[in-house]
C-alpha positions as CSV (number, residue, x, y, z in Angstrom):
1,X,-95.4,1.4,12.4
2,X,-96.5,3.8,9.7
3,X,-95.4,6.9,11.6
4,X,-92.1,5.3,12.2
5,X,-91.2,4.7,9.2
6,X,-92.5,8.2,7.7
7,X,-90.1,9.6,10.7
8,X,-87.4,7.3,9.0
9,X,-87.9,8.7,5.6
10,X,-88.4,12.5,6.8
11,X,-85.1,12.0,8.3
12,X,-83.3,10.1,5.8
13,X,-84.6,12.0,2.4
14,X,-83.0,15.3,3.7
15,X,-79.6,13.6,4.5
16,X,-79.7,11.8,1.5
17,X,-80.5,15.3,-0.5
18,X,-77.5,17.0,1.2
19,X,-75.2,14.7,0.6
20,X,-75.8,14.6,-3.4
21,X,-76.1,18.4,-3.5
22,X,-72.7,18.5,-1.4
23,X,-71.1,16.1,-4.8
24,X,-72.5,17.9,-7.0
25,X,-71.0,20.8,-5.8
26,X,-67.7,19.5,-5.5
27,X,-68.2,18.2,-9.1
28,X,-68.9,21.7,-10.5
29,X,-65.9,23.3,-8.5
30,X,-63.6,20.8,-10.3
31,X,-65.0,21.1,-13.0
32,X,-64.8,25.0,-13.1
33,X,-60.7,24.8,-11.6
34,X,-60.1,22.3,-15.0
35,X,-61.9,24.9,-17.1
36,X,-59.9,27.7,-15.8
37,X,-56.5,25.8,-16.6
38,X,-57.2,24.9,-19.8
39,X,-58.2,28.5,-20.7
40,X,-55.2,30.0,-18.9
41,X,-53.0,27.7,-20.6
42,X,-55.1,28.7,-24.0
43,X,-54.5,32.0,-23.8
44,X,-50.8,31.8,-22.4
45,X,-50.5,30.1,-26.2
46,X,-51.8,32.2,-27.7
47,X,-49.7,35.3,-26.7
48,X,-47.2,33.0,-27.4
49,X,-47.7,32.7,-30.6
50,X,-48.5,36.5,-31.3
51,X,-45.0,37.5,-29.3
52,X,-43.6,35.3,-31.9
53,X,-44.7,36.9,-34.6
54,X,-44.4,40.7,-33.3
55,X,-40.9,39.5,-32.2
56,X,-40.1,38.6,-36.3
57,X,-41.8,41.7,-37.1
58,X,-39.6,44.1,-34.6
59,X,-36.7,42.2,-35.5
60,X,-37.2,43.0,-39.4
61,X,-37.6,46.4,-39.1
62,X,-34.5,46.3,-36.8
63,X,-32.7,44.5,-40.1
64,X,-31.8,41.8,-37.7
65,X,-31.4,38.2,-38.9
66,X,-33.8,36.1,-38.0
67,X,-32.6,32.7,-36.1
68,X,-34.5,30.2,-38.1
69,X,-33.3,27.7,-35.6
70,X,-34.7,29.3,-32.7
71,X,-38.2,30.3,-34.7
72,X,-38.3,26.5,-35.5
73,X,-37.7,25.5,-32.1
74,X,-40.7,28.4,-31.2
75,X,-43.1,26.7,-33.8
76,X,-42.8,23.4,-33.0
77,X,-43.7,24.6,-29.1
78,X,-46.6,26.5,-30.6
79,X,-47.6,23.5,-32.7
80,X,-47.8,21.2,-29.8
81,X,-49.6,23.6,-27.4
82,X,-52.1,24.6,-30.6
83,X,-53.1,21.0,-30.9
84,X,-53.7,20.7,-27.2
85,X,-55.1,23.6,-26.1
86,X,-56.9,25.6,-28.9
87,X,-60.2,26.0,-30.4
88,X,-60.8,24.1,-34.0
89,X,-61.1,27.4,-35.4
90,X,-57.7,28.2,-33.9
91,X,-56.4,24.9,-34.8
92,X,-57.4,25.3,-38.4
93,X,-56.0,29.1,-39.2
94,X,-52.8,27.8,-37.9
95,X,-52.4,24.9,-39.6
96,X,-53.7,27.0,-42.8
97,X,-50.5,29.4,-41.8
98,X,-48.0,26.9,-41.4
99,X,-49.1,25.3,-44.9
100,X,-49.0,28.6,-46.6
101,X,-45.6,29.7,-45.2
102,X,-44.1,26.6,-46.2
103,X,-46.0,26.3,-50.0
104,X,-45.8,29.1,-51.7
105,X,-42.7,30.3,-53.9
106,X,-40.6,33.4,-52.5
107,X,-42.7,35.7,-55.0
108,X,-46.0,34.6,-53.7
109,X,-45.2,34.1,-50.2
110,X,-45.2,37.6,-48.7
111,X,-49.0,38.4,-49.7
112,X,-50.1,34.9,-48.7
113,X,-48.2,34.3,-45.6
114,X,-48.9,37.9,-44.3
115,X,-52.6,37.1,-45.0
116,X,-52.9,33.9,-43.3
117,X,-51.1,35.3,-39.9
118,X,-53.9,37.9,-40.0
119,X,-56.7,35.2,-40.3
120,X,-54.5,33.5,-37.3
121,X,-55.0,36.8,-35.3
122,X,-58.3,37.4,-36.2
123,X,-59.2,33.9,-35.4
124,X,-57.3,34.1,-31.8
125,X,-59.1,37.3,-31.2
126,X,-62.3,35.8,-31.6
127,X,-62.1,32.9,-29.7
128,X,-60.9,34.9,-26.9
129,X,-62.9,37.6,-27.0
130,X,-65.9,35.8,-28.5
131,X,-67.1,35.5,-32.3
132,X,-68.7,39.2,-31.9
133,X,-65.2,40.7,-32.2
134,X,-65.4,43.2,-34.9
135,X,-61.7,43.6,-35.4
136,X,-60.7,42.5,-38.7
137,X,-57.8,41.7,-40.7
138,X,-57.0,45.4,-41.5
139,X,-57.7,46.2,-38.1
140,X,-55.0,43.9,-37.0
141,X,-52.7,45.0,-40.2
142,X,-53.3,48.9,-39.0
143,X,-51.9,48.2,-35.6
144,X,-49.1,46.3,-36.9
145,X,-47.9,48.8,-39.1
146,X,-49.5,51.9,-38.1
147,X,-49.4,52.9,-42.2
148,X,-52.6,53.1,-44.0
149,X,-50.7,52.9,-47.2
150,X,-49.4,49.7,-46.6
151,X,-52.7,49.0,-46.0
152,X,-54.4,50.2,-48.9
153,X,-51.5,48.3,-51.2
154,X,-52.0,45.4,-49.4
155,X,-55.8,44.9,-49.5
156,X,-55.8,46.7,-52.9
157,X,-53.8,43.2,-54.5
């Protein structure tokens, strides 16, 4: 009687073991597949949003108008894919844009709106490429404007 049931148990433990490794597995594997939406859909957002500003930038130094119908439409997408898919940081340096843009009189705004999409860059940056990115703010102003000038006036203020 005693050896039949330790031939039970020797039998039954390894099944038993294989089947809750075998679910955990498959628990991981989704868990890894709903990781890697969310972060391609992060990420697809985020160049979203960054096409939408070097799209405004290119089309200023074009001297095209600038359709503030379709740049509304574009924000509001951004603003709904931010609030779903982003990091709090993320969430917060974009909501700290829109507020600024949408605040501050015509004389103040160019200074403070340029600074807070740089914050919104630098933020982006480092929640892709993890909080030891060392780009900063001038970095990202460099690149956009290839004009160190601009850059010392800028950062000078």
């Amino acid at each position: 009687m005693k050896e039949t049931t330790l031939t039970l148990i020797s039998i039954i433990l390894p099944v038993v073991c294989a089947i809750l490794g075998w679910i955990i597995h498959r628990k991981t594997e989704r868990i890894k597949i709903m990781e890697n939406q969310l972060s391609d859909k992060k990420y697809n957002t985020y160049s979203d949003i960054v096409t939408m500003f070097f799209n405004t930038i290119k089309d200023t130094k074009e001297h095209k108008t600038i359709n503030q119908k379709e740049t509304m439409i574009k924000i509001m997408d951004a603003k709904r894919d931010i609030l779903m898919y982003a990091s709090d940081d993320v969430f917060k340096a974009f909501n700290n844009f829109l507020l600024t843009s949408s605040l501050m009189s015509q004389q103040d705004s160019d200074y403070a709106v340029t600074k807070s999409v740089l914050q919104l860059m630098r933020t982006i940056r480092q929640d892709m490429c993890g909080k030891q990115s060392s780009v900063t703010e001038k970095d990202i102003l460099l690149c956009l404007t290839q004009n160190k000038e601009d850059i010392d006036k800028f950062f000078g203020k």
